[in-house]
N, C-alpha and C positions, 0 to 999 in steps of 0.2 A: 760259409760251410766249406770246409775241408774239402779235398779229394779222397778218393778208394786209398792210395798211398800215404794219405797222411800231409804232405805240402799243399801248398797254395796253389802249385798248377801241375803237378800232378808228373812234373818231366815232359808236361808236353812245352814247346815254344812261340810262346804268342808274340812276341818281337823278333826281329834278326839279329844277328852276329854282324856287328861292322867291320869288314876284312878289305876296307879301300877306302880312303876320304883324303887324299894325296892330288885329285884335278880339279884347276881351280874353275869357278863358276861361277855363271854370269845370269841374273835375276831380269825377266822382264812382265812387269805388273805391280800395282801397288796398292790393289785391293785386298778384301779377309783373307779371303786364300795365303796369297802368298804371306803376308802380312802376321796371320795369324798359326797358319801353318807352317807351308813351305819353309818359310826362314825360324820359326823358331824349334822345329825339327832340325835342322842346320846346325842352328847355336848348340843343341843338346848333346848332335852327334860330332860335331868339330868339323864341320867340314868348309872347306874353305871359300867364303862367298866374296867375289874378287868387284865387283860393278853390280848395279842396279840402273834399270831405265823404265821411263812406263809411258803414258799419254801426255802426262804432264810433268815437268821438273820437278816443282813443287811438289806432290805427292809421291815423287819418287824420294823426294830427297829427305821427306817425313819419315819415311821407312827406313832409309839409311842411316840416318840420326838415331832413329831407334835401335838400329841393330850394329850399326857400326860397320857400315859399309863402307869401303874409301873409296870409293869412285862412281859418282854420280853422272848418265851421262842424259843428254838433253833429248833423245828419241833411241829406241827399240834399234833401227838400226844403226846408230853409233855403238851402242851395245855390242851388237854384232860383228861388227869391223873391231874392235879392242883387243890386239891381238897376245892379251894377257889373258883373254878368256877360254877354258879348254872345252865346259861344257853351259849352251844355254840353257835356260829354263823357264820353260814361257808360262804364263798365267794370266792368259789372252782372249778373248772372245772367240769363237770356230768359225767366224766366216771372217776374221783378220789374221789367222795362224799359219795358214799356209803359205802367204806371200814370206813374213816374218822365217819358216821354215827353211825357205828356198832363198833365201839372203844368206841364212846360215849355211845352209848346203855349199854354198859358193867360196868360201871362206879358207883357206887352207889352216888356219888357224885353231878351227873349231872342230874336235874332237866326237861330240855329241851331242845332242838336241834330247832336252824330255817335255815331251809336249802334252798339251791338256785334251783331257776326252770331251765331248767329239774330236777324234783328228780334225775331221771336217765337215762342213755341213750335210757331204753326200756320201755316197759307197765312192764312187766313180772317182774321185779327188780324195778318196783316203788312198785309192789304189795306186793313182798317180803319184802322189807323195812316197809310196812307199817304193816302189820303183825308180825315182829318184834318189833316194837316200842311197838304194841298192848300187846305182850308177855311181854315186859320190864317193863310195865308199867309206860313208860316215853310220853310225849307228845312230838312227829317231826310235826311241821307247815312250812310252805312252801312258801318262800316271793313270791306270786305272788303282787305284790305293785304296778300294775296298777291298783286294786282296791280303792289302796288308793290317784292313784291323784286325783287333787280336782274336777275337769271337769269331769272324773265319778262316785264318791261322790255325787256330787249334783243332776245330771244325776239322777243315781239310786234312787234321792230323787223327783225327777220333775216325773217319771214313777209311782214312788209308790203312789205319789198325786193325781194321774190318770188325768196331766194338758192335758196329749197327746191322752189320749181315748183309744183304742186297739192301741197295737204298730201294723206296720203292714211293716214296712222295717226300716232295721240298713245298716251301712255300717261304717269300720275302715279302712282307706285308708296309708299308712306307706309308705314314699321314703327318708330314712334316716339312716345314713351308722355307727353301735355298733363298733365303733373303737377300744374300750378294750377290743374287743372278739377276737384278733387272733390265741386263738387255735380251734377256728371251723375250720380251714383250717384242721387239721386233722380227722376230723370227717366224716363218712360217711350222718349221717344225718344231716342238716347243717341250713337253715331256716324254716320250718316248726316244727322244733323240738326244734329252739333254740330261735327262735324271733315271730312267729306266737303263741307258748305258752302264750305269754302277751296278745295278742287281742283274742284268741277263750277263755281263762279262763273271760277274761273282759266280752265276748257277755255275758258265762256261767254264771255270776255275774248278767248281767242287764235281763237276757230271762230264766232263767233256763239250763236243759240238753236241746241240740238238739234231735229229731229225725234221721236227716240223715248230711252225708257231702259228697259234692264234690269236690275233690281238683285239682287243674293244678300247670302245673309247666314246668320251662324253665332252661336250664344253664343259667348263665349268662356272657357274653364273655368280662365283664369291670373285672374279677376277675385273678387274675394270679394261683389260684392252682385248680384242679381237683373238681370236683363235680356233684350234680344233682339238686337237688334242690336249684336253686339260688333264683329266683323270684317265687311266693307262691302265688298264687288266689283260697281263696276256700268260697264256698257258705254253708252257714247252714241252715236249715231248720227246727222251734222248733215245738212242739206240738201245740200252741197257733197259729201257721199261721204265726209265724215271719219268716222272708226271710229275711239271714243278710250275709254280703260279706267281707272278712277279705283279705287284699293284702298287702304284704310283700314286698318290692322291695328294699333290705337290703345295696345294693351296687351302691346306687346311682350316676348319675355321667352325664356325663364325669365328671374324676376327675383332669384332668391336669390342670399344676399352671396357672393363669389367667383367668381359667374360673369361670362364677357366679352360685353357685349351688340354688341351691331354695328346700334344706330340708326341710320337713317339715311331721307331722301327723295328716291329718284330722278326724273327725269322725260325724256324719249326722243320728239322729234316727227320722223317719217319723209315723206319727199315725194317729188315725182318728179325732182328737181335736185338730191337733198342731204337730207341730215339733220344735225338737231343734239339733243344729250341735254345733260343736265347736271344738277347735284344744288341742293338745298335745305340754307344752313346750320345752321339753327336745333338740331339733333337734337343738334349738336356745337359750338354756336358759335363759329363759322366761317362767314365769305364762302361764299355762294351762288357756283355756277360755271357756265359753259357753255363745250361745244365744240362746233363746228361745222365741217362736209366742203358746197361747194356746187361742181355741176358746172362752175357759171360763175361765180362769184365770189371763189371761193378757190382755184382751179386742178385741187381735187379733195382739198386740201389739207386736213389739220384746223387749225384755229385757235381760239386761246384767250381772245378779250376777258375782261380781267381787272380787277377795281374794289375798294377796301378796303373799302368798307361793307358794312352786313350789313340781311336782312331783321329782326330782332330787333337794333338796336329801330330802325334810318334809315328802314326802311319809311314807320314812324309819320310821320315827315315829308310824304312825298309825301301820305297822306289827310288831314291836317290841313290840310295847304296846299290842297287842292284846295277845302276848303270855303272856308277865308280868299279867296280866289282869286274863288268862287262870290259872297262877300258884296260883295267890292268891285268887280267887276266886272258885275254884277247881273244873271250869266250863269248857266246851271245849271252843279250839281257833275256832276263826274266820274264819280262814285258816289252817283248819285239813288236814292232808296227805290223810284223806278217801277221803273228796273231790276234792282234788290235783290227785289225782288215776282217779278221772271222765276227767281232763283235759287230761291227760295222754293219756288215752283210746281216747277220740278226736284225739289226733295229731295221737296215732295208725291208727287209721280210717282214717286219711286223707292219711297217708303212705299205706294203700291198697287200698285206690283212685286211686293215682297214680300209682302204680304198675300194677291195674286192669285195667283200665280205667272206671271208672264206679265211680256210688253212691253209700254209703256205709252205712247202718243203723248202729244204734250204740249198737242196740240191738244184732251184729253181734262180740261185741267186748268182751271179758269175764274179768269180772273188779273182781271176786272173787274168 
């Protein structure tokens, strides 16, 4: 379905402008992620992938064959030390990334670091991190890249038009199962700190910081290894009066063969002009969508701005760009560790949620 204007997305912008892919970069990881994203966002946008390293040679060098990387090196930090590299990019497990980080920090070489969310498995070691980089005077941005699918892109672009009036309820609804994460099974914290990070940074994107958060949480008994936090419902509450509801339910199922699952990621922002909902492609790969009804902009009408890219893997673009963007314009990034540190602080807050049983202000949290 069209838009109110008649085009496909109506003039709003569900991708970025690529205005930098000029510093070369250096890959560390050889799983989906990088494999199916990170690098093949790269290829699309040209930007220049100089080395790859991961855990094993072999599986690095699979990826490199695939993508046409020339230079293959035998561990993470050989990577690191190559002093043809300007910017890393790790795609690393959160309680191996920091060490990898602070190798890079050292390096006179290395221009930028863009590291995976979690920075780290705690508040306390996100903050130290980011303190550090502050001292090196190196820029660490932080893919959180549900910013950049296109559904809240436009999103954040429909709010700030003010088509919807005072926002006044959000809701990110998630029952779909990160299957190239099997090292969370070793982790004591497991979905609030590993997949709830994408939806409480996303609200933090379209609302600002919250005021407070309430979190719940269940085992989940379709999972085979120990845990606490399986399934994830936490409520935010912003300054502004927004009431917004983030639910994780990471291990969807039944999963036995024959049965039909019905993956999927909704997401529903209500306001006083209008609402617009729309879903998350990734669960099915498939284009992210939204509709939108506004009192005064669309006549009352639903409308469909509509885009062929997808968050997996064009996302990757807009966060890589945004750091190239950052080095050549010697402006900060889009996605600064300072306020990667505020997301951080959230998932802490939601982890004395649950511990406490209570609501947890954020003003309770020490992010400095």
């Amino acid at each position: 379905m069209a838009n109110a204007n008649g085009s496909a997305n109506g003039g709003f912008e569900p991708d970025v402008k690529v205005r930098a892919k000029e510093f070369r970069i250096g890959c560390i990881g050889a799983g989906m992620i990088m494999a199916e994203c990170h690098l093949a966002a790269y290829k699309e946008a040209d930007f220049p992938v100089v080395a790859i390293a991961s855990r094993t040679r072999a599986n690095a060098q699979k990826v490199a064959d695939r993508w046409s990387i020339p230079t293959v090196h035998d561990t993470p930090e050989k990577l690191i030390e190559d002093t043809q590299v300007e910017i890393i990019d790790l795609a690393f497990p959160p309680d191996q990334q920091p060490a990898l980080i602070r190798h890079a920090l050292k390096q006179p070489h290395v221009k930028a670091i863009l590291a995976q969310k979690p920075l780290a498995l705690s508040l306390d070691e996100a903050r130290k991190l980011r303190d550090e980089a502050k001292a090196a005077g190196k820029i660490l941005s932080v893919n959180q890249n549900m910013r950049y699918d296109q559904s809240m892109r436009v999103l954040k672009q429909i709010i700030e038009q003010g088509a919807l009036g005072e926002i006044v309820f959000a809701q990110i609804d998630m029952h779909a199962i990160p299957h190239w994460q099997g090292f969370l099974e070793e982790y004591d914290r497991l979905t609030l700190s590993n997949m709830s990070v994408h939806h409480l940074d996303a609200l933090r994107f379209l609302f600002g910081d919250p005021d407070e958060i309430t979190t719940l949480t269940r085992k989940d008994p379709r999972t085979t290894f120990d845990h606490s936090d399986g399934i994830v419902v936490s409520t935010l509450r912003f300054p502004s009066g927004v009431l917004a509801l983030s639910l994780e339910d990471v291990w969807s199922g039944p999963r036995q063969e024959g049965y039909k699952d019905d993956q999927h990621i909704t997401w529903r922002v209500e306001g006083t002009l209008g609402t617009a909902k729309g879903t998350i492609g990734w669960p099915t790969g498939t284009a992210s969508t939204l509709s939108y009804a506004s009192a005064t902009t669309t006549g009352g009408e639903w409308v469909s701005p509509s885009w062929e890219t997808m968050w997996f893997p064009h996302a990757f673009i807009g966060v890589m760009e945004q750091l190239q963007h950052a080095l050549k314009s010697d402006e900060a990034p889009a996605l600064t560790v300072a306020d990667n540190v505020k997301t951080m602080a959230l998932i802490e807050a939601g982890y004395r949620s649950i511990a406490e049983g209570r609501t947890v202000r954020l003003s309770e949290i020490a992010i400095d």
